[in-house]
N, C-alpha and C positions, 0 to 999 in steps of 0.2 A: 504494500500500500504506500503511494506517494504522499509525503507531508506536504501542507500548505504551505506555500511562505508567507509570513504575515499579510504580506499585503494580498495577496489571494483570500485568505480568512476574513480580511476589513470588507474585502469586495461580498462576498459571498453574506457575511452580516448586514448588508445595506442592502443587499436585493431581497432581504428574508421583511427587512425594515420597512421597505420603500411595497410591499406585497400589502402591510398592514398600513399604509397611510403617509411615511414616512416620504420628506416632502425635498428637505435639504439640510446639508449637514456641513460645520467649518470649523475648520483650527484655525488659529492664528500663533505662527512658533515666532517668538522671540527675533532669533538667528534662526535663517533655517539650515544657515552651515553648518552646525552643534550637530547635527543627527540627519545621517540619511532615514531615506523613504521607508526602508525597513524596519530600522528603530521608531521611527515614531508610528507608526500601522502597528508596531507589539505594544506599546504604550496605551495606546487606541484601545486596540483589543483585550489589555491588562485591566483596564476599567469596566468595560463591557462584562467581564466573569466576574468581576467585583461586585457589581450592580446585581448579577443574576444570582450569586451567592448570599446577598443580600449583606455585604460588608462596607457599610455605608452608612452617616450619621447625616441628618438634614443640618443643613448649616443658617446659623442667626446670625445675621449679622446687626440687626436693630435698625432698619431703615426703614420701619414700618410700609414696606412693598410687598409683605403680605396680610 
């Protein structure tokens, strides 16, 4: 069996995304010479199993915008 390369896995997430509703999606890196295309697509994807593991605290920041 072939492994994905990250960014194969980002693609393949966004067509499962974009099936349920999912419209459009953006980074914005810093530098984007710090990390190729690869590492940030696993960075991407590192948050994506966190979110679905449920390893995640809602964040307050007190600007009453919610």
């Amino acid at each position: 069996m072939t492994k994905l390369s990250e960014r194969e896995t980002l693609a393949a997430q966004y067509e499962n995304m974009a099936a349920n509703g999912l419209v459009d999606v953006k980074f914005f890196l810093g530098n984007a010479g710090e990390a190729t295309t690869e590492q940030v697509c696993g960075e991407v994807n590192a948050m994506y199993a966190a979110l679905e593991r449920g390893d995640y605290e809602p964040l307050d920041f007190g600007d009453r915008s919610i």
